[in-house]
N, C-alpha and C positions, 0 to 999 in steps of 0.2 A: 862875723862870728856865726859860726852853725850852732842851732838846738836842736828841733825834733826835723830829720832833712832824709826822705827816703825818693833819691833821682837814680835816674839811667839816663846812657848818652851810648848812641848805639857811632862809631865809624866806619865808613866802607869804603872799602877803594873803588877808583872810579871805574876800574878792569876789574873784570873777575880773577885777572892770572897775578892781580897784583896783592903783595902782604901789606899788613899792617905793623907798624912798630909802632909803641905806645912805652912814653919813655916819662916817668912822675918826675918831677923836679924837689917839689914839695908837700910835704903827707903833715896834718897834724889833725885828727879825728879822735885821738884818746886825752881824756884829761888826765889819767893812769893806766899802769899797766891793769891795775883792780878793775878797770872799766867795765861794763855789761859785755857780753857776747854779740849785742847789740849795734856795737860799734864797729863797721868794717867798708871798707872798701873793696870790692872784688870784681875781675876781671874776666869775663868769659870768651872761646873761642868762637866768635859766631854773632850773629845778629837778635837771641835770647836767651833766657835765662835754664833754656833747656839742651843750651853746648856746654858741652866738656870748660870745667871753671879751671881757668891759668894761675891762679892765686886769690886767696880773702888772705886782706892786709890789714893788720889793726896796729902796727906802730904808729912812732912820731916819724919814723925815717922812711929811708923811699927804698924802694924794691929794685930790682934790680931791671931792664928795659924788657918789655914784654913784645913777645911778635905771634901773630895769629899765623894759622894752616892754611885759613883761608881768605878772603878779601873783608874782612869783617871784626871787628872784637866790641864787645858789648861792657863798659863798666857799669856798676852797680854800687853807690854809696849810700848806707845809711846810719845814723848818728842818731839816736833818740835818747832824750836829757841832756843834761848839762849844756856845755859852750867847747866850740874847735872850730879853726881856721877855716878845715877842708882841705883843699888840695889843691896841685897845679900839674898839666902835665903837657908834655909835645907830643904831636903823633906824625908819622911822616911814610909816604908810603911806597915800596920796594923799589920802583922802579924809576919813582921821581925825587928822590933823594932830598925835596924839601922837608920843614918842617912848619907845621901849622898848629898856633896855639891853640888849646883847647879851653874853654870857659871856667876862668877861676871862679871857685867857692868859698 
């Protein structure tokens, strides 16, 4: 269970001509919808927190698969108070059609 949890996890592909697909399996970071503003997941297009953001996510559900512009997407989760699962998610990149789990929370 997550309490007070402020992470980044930067993905890059190993080409620069190559995308990122970033695909959540499982989201649960609200103990309600009332929760703080505080509690979010968000995904940016780029390697920081200063590219264009793809979504801040505060459900229990998962968002829909995310793909970057460029070889890079950066998420950013944080949860301060209470208790949440966190999240789970694959990423896999354009031209190599795998999928690589990403470090559950």
């Amino acid at each position: 269970m997550l309490a007070d949890v402020n992470c980044t996890w930067i993905i890059e592909a190993p080409s620069p001509d190559e995308k990122v697909t970033l695909t959540i399996t499982d989201m649960d970071i609200l103990m309600s919808e009332d929760a703080p503003d505080d509690r979010y997941l968000e995904v940016f297009d780029g390697d920081d927190t200063n590219a264009p953001s793809l979504g801040r996510f505060r459900s229990t559900g998962v968002p829909p698969a995310i793909r970057s512009t460029g070889n890079a997407l950066m998420i950013h989760l944080m949860v301060s108070g209470g208790s949440a699962r966190g999240f789970r998610a694959v990423y896999d990149f354009s031209s190599s059609g795998e999928n690589f789990p990403l470090t559950k929370l």
